[in-house]
Backbone of each chain as nested JSON, in Angstrom:
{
  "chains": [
    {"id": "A", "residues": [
      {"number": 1, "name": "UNK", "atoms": {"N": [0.822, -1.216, 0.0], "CA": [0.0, 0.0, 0.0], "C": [0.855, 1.265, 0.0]}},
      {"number": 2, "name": "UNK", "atoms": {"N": [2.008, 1.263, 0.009], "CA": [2.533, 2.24, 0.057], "C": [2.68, 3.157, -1.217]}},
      {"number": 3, "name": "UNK", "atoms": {"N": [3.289, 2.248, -1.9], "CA": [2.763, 2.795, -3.629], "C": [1.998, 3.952, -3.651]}},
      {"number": 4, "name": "UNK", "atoms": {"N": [0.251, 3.521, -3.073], "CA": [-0.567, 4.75, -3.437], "C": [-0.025, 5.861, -2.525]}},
      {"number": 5, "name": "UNK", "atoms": {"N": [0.645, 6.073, -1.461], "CA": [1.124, 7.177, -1.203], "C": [2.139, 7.87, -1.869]}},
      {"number": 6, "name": "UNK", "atoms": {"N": [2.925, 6.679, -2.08], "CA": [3.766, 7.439, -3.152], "C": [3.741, 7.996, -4.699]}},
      {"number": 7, "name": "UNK", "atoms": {"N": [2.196, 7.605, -5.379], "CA": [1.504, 7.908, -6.237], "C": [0.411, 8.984, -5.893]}},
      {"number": 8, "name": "UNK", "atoms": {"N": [0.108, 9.101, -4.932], "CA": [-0.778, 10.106, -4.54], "C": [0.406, 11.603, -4.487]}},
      {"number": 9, "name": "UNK", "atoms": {"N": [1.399, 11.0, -3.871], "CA": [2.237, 12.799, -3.7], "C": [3.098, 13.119, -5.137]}},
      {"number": 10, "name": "UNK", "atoms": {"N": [2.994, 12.333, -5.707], "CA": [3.56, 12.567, -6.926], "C": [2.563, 13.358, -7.619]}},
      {"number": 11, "name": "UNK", "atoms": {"N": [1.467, 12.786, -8.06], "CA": [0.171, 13.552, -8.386], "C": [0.39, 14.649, -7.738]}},
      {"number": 12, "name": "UNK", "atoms": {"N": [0.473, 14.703, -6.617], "CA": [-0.066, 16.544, -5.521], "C": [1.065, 17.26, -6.46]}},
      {"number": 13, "name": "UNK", "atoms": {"N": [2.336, 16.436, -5.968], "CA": [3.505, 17.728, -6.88], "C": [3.069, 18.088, -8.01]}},
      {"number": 14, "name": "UNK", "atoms": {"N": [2.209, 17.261, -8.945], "CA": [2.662, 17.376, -10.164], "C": [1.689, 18.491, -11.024]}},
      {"number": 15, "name": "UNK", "atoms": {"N": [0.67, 18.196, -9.81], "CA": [-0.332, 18.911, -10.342], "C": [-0.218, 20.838, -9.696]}},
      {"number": 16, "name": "UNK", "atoms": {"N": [0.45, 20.404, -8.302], "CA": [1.034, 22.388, -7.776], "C": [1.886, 22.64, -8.606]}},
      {"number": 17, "name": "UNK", "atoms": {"N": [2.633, 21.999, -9.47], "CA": [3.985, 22.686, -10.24], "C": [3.213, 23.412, -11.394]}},
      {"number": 18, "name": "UNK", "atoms": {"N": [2.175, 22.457, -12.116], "CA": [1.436, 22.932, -13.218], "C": [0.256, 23.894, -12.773]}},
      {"number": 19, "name": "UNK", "atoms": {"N": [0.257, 24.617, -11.622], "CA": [-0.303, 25.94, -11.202], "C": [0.674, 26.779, -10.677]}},
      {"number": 20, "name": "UNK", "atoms": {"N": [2.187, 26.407, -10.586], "CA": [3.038, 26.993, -10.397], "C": [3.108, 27.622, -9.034]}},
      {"number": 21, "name": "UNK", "atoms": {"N": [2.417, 26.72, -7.757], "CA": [2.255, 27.191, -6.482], "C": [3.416, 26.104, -5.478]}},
      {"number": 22, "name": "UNK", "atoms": {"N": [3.959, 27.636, -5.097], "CA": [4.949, 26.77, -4.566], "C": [4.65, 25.568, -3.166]}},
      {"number": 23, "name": "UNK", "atoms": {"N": [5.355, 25.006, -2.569], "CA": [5.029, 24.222, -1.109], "C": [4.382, 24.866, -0.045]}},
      {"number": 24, "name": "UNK", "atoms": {"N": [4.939, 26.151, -0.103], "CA": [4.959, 27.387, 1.374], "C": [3.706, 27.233, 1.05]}},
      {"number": 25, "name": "UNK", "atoms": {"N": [2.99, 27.71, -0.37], "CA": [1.29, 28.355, -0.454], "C": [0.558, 27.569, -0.382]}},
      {"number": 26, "name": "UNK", "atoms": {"N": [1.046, 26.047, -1.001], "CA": [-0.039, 25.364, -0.479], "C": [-0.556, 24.201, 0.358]}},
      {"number": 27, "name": "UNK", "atoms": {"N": [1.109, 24.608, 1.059], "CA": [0.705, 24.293, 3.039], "C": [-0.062, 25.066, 3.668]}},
      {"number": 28, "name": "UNK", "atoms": {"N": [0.246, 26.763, 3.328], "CA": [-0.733, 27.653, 3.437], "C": [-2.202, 27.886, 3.397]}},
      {"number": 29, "name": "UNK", "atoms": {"N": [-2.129, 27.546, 2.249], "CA": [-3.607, 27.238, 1.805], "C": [-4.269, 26.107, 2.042]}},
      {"number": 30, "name": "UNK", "atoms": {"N": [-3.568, 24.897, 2.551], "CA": [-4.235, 23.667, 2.793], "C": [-4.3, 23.682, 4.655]}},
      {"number": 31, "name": "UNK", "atoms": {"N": [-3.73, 24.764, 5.43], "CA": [-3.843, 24.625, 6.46], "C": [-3.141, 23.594, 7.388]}},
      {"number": 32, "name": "UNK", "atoms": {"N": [-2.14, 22.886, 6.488], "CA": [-1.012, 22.108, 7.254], "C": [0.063, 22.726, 6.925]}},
      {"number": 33, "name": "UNK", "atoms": {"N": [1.068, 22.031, 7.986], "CA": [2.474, 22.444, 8.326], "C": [3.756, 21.72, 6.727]}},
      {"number": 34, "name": "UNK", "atoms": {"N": [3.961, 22.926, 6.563], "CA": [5.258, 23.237, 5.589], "C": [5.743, 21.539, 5.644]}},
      {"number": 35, "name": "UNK", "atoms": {"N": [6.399, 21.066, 6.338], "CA": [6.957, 19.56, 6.337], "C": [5.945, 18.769, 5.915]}},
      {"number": 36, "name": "UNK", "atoms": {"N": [4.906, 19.012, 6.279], "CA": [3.757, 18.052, 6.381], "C": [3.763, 17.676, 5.048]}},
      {"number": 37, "name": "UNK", "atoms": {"N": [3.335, 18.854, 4.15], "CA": [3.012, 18.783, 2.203], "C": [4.14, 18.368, 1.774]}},
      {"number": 38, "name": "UNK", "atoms": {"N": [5.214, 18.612, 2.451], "CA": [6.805, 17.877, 2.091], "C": [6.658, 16.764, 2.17]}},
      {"number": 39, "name": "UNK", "atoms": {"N": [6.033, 16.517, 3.413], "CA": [5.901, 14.509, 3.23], "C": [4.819, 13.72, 2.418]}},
      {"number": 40, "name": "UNK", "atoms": {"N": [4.178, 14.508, 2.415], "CA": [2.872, 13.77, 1.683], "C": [3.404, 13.764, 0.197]}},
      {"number": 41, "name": "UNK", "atoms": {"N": [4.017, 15.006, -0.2], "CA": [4.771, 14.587, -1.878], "C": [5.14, 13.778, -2.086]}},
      {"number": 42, "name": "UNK", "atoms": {"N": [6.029, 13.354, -1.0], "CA": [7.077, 12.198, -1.051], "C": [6.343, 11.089, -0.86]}},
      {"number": 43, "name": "UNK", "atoms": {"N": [5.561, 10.745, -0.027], "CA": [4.742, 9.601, 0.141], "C": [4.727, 8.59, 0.882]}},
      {"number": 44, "name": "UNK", "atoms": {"N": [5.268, 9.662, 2.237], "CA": [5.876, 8.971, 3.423], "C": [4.63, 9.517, 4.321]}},
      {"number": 45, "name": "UNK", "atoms": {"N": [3.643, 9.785, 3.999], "CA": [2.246, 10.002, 4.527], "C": [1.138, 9.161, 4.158]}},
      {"number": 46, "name": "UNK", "atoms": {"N": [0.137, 8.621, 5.26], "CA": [-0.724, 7.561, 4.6], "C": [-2.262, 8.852, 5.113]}},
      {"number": 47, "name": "UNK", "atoms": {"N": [-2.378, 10.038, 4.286], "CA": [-3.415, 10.834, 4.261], "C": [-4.486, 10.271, 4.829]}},
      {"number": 48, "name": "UNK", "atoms": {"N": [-5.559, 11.032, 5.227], "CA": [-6.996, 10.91, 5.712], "C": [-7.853, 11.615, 4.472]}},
      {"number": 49, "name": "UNK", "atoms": {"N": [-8.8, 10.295, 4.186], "CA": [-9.758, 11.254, 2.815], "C": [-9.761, 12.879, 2.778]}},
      {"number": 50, "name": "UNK", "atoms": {"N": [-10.099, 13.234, 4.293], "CA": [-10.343, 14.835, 4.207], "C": [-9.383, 15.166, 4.038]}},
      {"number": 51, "name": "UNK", "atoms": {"N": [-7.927, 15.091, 4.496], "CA": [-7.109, 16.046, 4.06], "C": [-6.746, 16.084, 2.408]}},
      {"number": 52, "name": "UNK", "atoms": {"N": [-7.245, 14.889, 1.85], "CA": [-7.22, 14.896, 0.34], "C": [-8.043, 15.365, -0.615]}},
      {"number": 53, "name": "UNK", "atoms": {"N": [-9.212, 16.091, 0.165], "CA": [-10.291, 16.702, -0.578], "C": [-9.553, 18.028, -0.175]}},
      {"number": 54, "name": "UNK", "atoms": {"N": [-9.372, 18.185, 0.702], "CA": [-8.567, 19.669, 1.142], "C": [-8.018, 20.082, 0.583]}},
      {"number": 55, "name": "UNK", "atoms": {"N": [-6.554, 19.177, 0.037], "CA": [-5.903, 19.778, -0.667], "C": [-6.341, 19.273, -2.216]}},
      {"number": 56, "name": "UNK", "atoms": {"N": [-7.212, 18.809, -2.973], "CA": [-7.464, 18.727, -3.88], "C": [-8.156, 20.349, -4.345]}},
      {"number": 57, "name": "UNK", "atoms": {"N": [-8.837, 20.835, -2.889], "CA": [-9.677, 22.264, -3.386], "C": [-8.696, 23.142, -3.535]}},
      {"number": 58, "name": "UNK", "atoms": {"N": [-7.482, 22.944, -2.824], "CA": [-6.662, 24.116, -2.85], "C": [-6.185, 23.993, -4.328]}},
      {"number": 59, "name": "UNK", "atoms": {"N": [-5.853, 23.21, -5.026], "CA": [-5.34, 22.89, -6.014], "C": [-6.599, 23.105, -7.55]}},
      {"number": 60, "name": "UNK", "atoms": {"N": [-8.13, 23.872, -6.683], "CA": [-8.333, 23.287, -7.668], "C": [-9.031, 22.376, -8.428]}},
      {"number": 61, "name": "UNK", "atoms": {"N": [-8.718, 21.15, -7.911], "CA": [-9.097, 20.084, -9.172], "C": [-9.856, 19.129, -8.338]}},
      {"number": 62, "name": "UNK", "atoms": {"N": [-10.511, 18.455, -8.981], "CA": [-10.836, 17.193, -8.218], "C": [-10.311, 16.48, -7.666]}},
      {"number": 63, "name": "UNK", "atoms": {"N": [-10.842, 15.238, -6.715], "CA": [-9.752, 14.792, -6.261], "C": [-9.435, 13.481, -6.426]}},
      {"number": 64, "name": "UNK", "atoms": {"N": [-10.19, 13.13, -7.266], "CA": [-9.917, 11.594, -8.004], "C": [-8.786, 12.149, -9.45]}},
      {"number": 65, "name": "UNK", "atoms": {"N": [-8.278, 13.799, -9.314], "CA": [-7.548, 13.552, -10.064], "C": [-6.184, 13.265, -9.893]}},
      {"number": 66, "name": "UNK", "atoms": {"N": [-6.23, 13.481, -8.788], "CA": [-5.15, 12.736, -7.546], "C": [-4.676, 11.901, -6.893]}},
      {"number": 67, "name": "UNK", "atoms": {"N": [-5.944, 10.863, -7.319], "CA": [-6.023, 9.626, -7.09], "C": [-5.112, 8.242, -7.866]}},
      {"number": 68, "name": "UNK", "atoms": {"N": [-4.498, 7.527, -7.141], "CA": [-3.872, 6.609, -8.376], "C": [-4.366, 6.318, -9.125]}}
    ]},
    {"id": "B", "residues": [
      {"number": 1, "name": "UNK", "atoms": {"N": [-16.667, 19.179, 6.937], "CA": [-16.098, 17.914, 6.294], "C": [-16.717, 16.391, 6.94]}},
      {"number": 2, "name": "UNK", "atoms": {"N": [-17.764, 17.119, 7.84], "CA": [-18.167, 15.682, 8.163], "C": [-19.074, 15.041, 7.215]}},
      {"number": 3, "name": "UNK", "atoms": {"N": [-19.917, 15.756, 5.867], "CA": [-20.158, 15.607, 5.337], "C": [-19.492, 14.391, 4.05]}},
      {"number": 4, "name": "UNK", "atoms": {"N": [-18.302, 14.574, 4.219], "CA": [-17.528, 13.898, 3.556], "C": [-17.431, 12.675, 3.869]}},
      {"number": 5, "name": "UNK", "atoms": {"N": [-17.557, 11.901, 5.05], "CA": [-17.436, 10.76, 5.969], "C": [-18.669, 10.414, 5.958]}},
      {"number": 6, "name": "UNK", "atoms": {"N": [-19.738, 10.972, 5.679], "CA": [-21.178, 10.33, 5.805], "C": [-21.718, 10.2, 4.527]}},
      {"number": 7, "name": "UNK", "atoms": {"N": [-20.832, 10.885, 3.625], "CA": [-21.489, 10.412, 2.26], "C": [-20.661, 9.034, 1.976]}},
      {"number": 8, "name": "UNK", "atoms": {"N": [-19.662, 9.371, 2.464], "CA": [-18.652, 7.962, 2.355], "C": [-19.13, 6.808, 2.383]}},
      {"number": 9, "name": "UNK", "atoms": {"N": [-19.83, 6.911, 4.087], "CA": [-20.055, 5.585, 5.07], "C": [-21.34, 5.114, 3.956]}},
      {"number": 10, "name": "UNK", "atoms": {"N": [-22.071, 6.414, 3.795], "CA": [-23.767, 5.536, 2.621], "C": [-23.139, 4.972, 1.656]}},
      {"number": 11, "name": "UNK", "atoms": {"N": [-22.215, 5.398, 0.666], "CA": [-21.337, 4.602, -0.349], "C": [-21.515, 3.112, -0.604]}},
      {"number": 12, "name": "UNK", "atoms": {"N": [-20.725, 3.276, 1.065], "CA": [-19.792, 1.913, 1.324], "C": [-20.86, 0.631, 1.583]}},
      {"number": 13, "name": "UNK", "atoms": {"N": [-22.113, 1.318, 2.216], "CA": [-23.227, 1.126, 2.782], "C": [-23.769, -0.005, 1.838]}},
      {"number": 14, "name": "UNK", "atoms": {"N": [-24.099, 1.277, 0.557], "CA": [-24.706, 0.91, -0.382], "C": [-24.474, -0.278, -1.102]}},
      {"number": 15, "name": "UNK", "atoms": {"N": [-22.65, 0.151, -1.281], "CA": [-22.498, -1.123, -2.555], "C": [-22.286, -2.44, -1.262]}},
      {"number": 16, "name": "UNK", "atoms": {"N": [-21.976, -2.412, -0.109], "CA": [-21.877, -3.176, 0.226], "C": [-23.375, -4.43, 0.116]}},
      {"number": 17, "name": "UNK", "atoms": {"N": [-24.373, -3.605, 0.238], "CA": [-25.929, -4.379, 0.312], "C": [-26.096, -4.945, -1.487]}},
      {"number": 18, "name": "UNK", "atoms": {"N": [-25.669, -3.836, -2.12], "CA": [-25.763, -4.371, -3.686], "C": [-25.086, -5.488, -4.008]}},
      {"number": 19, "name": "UNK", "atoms": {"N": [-24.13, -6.086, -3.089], "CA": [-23.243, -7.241, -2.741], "C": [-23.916, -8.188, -2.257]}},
      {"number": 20, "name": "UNK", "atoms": {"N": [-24.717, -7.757, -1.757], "CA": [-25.297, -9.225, -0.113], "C": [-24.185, -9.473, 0.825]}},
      {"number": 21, "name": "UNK", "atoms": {"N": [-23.254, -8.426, 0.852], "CA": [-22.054, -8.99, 1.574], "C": [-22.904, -8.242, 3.626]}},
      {"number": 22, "name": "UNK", "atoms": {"N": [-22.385, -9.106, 4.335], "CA": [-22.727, -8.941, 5.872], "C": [-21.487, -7.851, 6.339]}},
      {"number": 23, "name": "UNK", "atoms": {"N": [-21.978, -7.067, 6.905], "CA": [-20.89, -6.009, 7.773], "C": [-19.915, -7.044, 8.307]}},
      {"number": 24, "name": "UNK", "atoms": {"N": [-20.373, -7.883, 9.23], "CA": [-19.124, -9.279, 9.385], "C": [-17.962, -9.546, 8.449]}},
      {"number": 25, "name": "UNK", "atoms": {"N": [-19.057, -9.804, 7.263], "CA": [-18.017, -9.842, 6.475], "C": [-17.001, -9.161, 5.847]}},
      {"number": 26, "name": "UNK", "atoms": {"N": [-17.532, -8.108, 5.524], "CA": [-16.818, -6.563, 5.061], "C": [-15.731, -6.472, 5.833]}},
      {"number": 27, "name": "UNK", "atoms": {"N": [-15.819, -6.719, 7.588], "CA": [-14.742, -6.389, 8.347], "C": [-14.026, -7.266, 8.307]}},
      {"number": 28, "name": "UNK", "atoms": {"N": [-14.488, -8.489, 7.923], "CA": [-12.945, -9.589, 7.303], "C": [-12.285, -9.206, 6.778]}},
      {"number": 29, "name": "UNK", "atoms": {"N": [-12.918, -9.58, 5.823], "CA": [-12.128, -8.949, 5.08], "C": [-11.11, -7.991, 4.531]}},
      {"number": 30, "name": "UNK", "atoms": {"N": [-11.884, -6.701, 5.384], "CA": [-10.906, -5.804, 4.664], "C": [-10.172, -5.633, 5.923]}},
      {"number": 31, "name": "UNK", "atoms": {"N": [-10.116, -6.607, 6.811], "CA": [-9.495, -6.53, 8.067], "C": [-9.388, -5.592, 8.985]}},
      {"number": 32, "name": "UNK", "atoms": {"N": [-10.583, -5.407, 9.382], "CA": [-10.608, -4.207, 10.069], "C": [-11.946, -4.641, 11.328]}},
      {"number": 33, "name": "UNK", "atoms": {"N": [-11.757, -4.214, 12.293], "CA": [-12.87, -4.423, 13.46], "C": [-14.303, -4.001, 12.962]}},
      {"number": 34, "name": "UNK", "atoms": {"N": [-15.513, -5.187, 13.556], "CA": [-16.444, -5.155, 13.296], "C": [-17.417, -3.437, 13.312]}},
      {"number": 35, "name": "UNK", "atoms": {"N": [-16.457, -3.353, 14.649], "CA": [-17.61, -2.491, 14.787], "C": [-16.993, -0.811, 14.361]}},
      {"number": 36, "name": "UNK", "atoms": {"N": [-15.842, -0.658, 13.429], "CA": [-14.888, 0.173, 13.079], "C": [-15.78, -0.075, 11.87]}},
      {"number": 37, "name": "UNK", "atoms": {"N": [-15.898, -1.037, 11.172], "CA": [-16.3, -0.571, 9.81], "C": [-17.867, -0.312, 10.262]}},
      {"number": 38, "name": "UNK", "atoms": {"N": [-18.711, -0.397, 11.174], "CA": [-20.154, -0.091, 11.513], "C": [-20.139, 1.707, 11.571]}},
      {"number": 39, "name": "UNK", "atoms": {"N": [-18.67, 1.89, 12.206], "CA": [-18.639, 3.354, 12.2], "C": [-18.053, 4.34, 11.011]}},
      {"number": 40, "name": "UNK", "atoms": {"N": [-17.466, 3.538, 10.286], "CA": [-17.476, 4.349, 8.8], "C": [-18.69, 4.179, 8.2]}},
      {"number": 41, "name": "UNK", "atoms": {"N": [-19.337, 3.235, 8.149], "CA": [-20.453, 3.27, 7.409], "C": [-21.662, 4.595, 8.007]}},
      {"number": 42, "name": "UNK", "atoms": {"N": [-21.316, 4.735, 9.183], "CA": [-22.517, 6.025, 9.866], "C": [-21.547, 7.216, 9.742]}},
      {"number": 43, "name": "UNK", "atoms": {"N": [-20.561, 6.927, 8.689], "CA": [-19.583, 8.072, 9.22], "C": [-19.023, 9.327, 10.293]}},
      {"number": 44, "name": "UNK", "atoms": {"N": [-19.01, 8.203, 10.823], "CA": [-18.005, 8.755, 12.248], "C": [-16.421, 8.431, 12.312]}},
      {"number": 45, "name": "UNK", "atoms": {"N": [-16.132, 8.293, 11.222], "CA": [-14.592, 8.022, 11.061], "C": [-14.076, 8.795, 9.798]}},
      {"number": 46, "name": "UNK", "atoms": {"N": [-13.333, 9.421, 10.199], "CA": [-12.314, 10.039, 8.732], "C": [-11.035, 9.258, 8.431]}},
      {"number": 47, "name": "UNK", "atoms": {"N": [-11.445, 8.101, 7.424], "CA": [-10.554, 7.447, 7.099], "C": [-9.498, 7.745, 6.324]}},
      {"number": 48, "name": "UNK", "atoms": {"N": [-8.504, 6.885, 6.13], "CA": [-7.401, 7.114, 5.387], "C": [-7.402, 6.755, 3.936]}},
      {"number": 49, "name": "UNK", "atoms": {"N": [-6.645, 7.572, 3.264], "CA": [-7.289, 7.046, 1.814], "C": [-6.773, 5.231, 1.5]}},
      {"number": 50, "name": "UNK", "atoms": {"N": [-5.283, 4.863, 2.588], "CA": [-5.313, 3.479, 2.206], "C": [-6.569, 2.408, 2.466]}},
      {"number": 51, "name": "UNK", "atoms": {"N": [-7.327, 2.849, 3.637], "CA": [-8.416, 1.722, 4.334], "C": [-9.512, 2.017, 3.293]}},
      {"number": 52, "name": "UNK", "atoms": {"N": [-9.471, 3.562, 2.161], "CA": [-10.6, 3.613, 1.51], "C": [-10.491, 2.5, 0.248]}},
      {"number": 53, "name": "UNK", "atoms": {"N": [-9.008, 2.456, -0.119], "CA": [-8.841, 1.89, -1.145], "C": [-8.948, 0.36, -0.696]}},
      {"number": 54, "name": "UNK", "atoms": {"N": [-8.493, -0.242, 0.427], "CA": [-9.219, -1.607, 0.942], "C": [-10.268, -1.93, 0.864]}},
      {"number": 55, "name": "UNK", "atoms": {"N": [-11.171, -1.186, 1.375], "CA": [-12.543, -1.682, 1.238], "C": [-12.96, -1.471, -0.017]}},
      {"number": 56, "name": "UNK", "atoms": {"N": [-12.998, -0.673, -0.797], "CA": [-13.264, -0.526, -2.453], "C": [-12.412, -1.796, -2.771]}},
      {"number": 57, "name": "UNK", "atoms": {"N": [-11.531, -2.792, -2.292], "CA": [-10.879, -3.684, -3.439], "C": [-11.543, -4.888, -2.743]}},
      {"number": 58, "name": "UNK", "atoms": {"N": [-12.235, -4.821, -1.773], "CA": [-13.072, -6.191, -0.919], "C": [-14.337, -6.242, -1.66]}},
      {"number": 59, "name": "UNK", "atoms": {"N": [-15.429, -4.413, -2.015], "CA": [-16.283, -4.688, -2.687], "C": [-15.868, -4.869, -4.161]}},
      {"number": 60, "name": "UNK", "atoms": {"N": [-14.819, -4.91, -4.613], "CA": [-14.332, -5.145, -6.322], "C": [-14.911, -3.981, -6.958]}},
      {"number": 61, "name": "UNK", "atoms": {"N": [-14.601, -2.471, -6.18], "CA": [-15.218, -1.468, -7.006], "C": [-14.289, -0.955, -7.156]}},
      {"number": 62, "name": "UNK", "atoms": {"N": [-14.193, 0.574, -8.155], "CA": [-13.067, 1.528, -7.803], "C": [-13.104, 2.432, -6.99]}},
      {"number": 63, "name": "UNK", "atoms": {"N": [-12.187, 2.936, -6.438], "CA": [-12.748, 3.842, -4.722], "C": [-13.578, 4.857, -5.528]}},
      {"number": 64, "name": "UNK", "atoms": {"N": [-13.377, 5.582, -6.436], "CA": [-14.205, 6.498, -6.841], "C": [-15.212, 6.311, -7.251]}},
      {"number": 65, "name": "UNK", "atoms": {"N": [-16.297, 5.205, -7.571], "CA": [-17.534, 4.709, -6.489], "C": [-18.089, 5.173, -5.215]}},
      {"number": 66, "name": "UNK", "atoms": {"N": [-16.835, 5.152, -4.61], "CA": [-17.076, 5.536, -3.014], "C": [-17.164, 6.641, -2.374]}},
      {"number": 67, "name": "UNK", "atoms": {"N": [-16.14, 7.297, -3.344], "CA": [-16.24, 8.782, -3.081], "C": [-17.394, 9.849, -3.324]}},
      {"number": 68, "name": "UNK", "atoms": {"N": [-17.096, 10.857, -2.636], "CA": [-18.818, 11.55, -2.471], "C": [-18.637, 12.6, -3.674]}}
    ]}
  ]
}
């Protein structure tokens, strides 16, 4: 299961780079801590649905587009 | 966002009955305590997206089925 975390933060990066928002804004904007969105990129985080709708709004997009 | 967990839990609810599968069983399966999956289903739990993607692979759906 780890995979999908590490497919899920790949998605998050891939999709803030292509709005060109950096980490700071959208830890900011997602209301977690700077490291936190650092780890979840990486995929050393096993997320809670809500924080994945969270940051899917900050981003934006849906959140099955984020989804593996 | 509790909204999010209770549209969830009817989801899970749902396809689970469109199954004939028993809450018993559901929690076999997707290995998780009986009465833990009784409480996602009334959504009182904000699960993780790995336990979402478990139980979506016990009912043979795709989680985004499940999602609200």
């Amino acid at each position: 299961m780890k995979d999908l975390a590490i497919q899920f933060g790949f998605n998050l990066r891939k999709k803030r780079k292509e709005l060109g928002m950096s980490q700071d804004k959208l830890a900011l904007l997602a209301e977690i801590d700077r490291s936190y969105g650092g780890r979840i990129e990486r995929g050393e985080v096993n997320i809670t649905l809500e924080k994945a709708y969270q940051l899917a709004e900050v981003l934006e997009c849906d959140v099955r587009e984020l989804l593996p």
